[in-house]
PyMOL commands that place a pseudoatom at each C-alpha (Angstrom):
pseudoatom trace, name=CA, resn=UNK, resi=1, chain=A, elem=C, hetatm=0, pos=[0.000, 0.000, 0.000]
pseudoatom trace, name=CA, resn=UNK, resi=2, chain=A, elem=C, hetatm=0, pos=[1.381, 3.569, -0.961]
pseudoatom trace, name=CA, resn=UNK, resi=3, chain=A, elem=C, hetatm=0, pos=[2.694, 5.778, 2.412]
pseudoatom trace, name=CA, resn=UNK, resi=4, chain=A, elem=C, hetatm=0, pos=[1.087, 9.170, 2.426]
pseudoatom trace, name=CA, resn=UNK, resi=5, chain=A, elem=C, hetatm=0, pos=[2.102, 11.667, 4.162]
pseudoatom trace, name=CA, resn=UNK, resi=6, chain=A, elem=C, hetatm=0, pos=[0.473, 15.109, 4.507]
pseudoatom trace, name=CA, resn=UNK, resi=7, chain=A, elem=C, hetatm=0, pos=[1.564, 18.041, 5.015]
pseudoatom trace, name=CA, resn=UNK, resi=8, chain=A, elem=C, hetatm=0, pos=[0.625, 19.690, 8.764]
pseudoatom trace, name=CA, resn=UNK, resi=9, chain=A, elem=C, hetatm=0, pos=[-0.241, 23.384, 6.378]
pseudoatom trace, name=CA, resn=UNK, resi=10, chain=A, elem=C, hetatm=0, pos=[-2.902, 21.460, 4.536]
pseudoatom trace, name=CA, resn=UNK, resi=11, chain=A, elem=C, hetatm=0, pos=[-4.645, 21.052, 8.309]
pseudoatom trace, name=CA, resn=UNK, resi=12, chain=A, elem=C, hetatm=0, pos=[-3.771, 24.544, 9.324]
pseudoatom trace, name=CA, resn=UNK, resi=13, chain=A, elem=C, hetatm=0, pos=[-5.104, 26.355, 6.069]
pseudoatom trace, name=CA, resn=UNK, resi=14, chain=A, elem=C, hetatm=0, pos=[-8.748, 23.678, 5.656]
pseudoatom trace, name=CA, resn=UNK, resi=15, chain=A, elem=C, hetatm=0, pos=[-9.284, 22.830, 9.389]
pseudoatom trace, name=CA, resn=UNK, resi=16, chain=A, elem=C, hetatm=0, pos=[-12.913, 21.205, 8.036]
pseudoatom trace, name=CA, resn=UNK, resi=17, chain=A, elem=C, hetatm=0, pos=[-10.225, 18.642, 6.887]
pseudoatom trace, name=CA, resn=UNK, resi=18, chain=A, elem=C, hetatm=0, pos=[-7.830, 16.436, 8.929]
pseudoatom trace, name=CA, resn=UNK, resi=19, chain=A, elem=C, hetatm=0, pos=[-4.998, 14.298, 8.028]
pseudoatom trace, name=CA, resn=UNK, resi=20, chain=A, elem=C, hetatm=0, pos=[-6.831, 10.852, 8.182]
pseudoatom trace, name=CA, resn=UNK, resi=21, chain=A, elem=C, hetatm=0, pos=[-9.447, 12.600, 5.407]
pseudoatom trace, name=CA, resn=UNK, resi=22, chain=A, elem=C, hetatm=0, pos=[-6.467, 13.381, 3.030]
pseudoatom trace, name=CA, resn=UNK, resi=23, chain=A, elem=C, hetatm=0, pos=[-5.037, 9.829, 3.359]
pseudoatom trace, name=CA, resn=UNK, resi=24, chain=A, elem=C, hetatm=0, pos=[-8.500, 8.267, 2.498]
pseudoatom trace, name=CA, resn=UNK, resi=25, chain=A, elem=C, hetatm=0, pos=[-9.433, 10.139, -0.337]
pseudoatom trace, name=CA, resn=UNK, resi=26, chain=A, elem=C, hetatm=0, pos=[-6.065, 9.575, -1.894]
pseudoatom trace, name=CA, resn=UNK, resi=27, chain=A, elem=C, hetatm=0, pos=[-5.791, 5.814, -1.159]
pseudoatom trace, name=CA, resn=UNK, resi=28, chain=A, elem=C, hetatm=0, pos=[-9.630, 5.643, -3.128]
pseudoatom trace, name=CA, resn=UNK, resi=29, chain=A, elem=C, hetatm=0, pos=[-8.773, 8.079, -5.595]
pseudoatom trace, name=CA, resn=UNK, resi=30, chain=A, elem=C, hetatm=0, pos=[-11.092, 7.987, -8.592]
pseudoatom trace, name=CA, resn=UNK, resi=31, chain=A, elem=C, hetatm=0, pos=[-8.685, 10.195, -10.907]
pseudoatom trace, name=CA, resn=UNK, resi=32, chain=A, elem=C, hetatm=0, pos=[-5.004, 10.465, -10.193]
pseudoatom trace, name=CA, resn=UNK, resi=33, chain=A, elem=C, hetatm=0, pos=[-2.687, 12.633, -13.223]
pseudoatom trace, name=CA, resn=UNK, resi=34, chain=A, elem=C, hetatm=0, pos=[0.925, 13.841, -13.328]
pseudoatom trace, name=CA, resn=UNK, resi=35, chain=A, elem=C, hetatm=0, pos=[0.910, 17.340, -13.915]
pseudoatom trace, name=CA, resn=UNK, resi=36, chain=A, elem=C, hetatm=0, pos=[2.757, 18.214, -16.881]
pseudoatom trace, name=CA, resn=UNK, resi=37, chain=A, elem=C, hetatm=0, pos=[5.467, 21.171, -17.553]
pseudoatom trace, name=CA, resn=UNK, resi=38, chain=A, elem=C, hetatm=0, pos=[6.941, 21.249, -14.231]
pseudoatom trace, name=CA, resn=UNK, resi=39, chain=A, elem=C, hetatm=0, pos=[10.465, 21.991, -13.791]
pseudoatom trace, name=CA, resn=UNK, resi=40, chain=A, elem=C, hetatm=0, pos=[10.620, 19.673, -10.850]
pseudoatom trace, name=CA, resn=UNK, resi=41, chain=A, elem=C, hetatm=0, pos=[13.060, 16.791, -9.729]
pseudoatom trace, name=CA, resn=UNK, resi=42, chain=A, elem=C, hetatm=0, pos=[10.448, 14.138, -8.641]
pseudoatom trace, name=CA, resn=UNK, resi=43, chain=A, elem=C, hetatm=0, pos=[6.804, 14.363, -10.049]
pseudoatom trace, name=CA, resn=UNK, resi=44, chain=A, elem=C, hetatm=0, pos=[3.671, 16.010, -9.040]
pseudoatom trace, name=CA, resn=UNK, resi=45, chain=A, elem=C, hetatm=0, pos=[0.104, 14.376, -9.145]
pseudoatom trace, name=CA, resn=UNK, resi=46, chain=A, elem=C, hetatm=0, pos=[-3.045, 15.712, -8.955]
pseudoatom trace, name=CA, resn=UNK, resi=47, chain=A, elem=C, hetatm=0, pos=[-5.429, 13.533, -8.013]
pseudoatom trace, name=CA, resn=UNK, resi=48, chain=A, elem=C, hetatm=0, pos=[-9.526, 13.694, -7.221]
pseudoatom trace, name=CA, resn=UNK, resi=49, chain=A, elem=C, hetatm=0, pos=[-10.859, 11.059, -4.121]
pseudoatom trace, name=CA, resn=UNK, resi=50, chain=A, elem=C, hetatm=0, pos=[-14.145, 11.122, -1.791]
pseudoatom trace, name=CA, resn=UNK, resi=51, chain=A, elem=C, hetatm=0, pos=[-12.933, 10.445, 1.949]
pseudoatom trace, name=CA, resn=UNK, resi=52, chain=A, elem=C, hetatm=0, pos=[-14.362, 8.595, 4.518]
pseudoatom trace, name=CA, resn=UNK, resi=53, chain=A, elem=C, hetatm=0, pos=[-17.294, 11.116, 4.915]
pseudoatom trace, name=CA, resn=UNK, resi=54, chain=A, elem=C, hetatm=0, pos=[-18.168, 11.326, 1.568]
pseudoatom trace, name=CA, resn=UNK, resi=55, chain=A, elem=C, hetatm=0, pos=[-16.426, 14.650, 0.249]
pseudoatom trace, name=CA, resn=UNK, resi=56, chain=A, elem=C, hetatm=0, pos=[-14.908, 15.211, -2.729]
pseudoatom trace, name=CA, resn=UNK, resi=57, chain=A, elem=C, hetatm=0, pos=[-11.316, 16.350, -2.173]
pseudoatom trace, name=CA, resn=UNK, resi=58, chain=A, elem=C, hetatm=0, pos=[-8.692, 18.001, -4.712]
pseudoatom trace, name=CA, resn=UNK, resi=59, chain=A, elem=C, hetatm=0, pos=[-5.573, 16.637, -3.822]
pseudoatom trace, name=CA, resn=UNK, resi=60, chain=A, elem=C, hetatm=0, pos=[-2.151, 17.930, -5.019]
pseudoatom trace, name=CA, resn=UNK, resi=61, chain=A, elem=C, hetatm=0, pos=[0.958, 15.488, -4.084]
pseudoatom trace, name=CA, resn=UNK, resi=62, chain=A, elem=C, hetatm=0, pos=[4.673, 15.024, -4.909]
pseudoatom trace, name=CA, resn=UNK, resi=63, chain=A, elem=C, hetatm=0, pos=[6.329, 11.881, -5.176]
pseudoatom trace, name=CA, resn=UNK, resi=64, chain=A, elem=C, hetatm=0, pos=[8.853, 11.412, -2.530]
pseudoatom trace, name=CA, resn=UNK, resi=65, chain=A, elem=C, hetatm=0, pos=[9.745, 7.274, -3.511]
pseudoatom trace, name=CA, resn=UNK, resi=66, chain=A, elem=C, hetatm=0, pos=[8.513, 4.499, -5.676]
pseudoatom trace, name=CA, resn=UNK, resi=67, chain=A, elem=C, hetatm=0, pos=[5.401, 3.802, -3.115]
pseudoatom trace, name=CA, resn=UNK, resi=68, chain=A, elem=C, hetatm=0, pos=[4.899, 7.268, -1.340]
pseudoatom trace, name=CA, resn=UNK, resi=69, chain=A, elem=C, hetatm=0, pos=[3.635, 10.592, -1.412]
pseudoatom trace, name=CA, resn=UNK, resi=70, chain=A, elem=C, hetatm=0, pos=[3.662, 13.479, 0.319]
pseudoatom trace, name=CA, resn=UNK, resi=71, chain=A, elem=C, hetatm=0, pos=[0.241, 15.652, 0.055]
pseudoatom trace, name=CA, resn=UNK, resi=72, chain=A, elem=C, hetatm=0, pos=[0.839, 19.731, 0.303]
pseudoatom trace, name=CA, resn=UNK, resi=73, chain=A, elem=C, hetatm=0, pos=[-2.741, 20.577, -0.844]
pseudoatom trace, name=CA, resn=UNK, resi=74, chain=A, elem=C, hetatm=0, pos=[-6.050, 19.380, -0.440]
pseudoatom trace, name=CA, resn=UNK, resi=75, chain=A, elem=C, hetatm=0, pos=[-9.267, 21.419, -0.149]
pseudoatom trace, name=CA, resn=UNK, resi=76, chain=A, elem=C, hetatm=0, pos=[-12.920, 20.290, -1.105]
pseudoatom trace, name=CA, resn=UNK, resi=77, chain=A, elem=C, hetatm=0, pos=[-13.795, 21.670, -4.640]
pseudoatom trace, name=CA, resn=UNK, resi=78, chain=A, elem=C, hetatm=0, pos=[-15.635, 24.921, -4.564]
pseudoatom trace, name=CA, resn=UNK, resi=79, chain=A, elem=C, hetatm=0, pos=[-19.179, 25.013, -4.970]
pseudoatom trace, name=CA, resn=UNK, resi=80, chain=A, elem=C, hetatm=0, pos=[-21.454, 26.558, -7.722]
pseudoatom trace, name=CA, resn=UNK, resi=81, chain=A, elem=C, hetatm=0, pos=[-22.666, 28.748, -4.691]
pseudoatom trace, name=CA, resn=UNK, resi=82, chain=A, elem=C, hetatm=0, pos=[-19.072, 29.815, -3.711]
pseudoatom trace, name=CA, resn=UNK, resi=83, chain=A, elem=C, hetatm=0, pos=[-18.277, 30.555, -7.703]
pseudoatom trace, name=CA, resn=UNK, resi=84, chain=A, elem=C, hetatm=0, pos=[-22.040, 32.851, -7.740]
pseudoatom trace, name=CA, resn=UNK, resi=85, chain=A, elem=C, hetatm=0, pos=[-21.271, 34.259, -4.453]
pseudoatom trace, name=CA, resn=UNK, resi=86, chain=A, elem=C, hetatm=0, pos=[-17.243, 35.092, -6.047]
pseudoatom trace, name=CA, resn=UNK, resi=87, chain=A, elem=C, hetatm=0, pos=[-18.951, 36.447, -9.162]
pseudoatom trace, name=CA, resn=UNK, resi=88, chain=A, elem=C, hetatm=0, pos=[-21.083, 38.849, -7.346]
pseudoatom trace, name=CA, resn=UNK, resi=89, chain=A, elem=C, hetatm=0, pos=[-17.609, 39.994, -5.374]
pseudoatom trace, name=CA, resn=UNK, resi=90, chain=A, elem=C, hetatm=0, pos=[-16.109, 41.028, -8.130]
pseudoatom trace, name=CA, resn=UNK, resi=91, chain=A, elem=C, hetatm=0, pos=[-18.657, 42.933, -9.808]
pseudoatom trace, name=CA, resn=UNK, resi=92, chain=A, elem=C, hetatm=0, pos=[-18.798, 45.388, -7.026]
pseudoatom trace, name=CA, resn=UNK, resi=93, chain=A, elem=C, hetatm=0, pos=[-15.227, 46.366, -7.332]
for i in range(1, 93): cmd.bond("trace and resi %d" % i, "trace and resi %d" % (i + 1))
show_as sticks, trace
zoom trace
């Protein structure tokens, strides 16, 4: 089974989220990619994964060894209401 490790600023910036969330979303990840055009010595994935409570979460992770990863983002996806509610934020600028 793949280690993953997360990253304590992942907790600190999302506290709806906790470390055990992170770990189960990415061990039943329904989408995992490399992202591509990074100038970076070990590669990054992005991956998509519900956790044990049923929440989508957007994971970022680098690769730190042939079975491990180390997670330094995570957040639940916005929602539609969060994108109107941003819209409306801007217009009154």
């Amino acid at each position: 089974m793949e280690r993953v490790e997360v990253n304590p600023r992942v907790i600190r910036r999302h506290p709806e989220i906790c470390a055990a969330d992170v770990v189960h979303a990415w061990r039943n990840a329904i989408m995992v990619v490399e992202r591509l055009g990074q100038d970076t010595p070990d590669p990054i994935l992005v991956a998509v994964g519900f956790d044990s409570r049923g929440r989508l979460l957007e994971m970022v992770a680098v690769m730190t060894g042939i079975d491990s990863v180390h997670v330094f983002h995570a957040m639940t996806p916005p929602s539609k209401k969060d994108h109107e509610r941003d819209e409306k934020r801007q217009v009154r600028k």
